[in-house]
C-alpha positions in Angstrom: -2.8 9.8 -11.2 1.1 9.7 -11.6 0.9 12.4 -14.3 -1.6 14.7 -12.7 0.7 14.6 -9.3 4.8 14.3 -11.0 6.1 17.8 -12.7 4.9 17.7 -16.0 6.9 17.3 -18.6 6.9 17.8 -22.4 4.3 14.7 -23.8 2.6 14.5 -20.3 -0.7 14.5 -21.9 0.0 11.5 -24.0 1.5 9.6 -21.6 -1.5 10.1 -19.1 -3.9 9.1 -22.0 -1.5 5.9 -22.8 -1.5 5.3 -18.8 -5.6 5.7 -18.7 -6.4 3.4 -21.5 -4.2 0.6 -20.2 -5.6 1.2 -16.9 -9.5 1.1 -18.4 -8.4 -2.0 -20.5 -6.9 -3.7 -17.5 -9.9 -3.0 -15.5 -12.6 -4.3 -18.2 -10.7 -7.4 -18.7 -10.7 -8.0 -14.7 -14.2 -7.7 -14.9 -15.5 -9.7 -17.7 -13.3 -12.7 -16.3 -14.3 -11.7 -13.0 -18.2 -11.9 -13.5 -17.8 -14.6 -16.2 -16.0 -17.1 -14.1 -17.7 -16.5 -11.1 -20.5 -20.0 -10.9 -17.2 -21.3 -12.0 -15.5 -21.2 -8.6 -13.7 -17.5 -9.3 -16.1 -16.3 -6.8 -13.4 -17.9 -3.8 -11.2 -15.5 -5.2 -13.4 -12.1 -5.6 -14.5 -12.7 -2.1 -10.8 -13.8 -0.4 -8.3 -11.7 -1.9 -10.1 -8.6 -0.9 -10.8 -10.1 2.9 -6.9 -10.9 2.7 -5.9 -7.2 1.5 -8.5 -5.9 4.5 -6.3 -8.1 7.2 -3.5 -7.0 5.9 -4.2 -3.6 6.2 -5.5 -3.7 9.7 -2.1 -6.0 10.7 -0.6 -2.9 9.2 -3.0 0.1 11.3 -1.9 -2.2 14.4 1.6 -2.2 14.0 1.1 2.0 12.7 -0.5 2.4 16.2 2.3 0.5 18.4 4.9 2.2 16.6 3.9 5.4 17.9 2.9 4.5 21.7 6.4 2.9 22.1 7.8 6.1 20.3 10.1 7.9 22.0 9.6 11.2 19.9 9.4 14.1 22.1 11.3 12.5 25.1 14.6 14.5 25.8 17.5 12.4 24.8 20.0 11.8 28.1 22.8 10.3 27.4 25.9 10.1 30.2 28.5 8.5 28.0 29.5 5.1 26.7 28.1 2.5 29.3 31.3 -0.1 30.1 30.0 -4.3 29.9 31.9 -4.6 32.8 30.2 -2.3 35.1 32.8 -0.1 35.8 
């Protein structure tokens, strides 16, 4: 996906066919270990991770969503001056 949204370049092609084959080697080798490692406990880690990545993301949204109510965006800014620490 880098290639198809970057300017392209002279050799982008290759590059993007380099970047797609790792990416399909990667993901076959996930899987085969994956699937043949499973009955062998893996299946703690297909099933966690991904519960862990989802809990992360909503901790994320959450913080996303209090971010903007505490916001100040679109408030005009008043401001009277330095403020003393002695009252004054």
């Amino acid at each position: 996906m880098h290639w198809l949204r970057e300017k392209r370049s002279a050799g982008w092609v290759v590059k993007a066919a380099f970047n797609s084959a790792g990416a399909l080697a990667t993901g076959t080798t996930v899987l085969v270990v994956a699937i043949s490692k499973f009955v062998e406990g893996a299946w703690i880690t297909v099933i966690v991770i991904p519960l862990i990545v989802l809990a992360f993301h909503r901790v994320r949204q959450h913080y996303d969503q209090v971010r903007n109510q505490l916001s100040m965006h679109g408030f005009a800014a008043v401001f009277e001056g330095p403020v003393s620490p002695h009252g004054l």
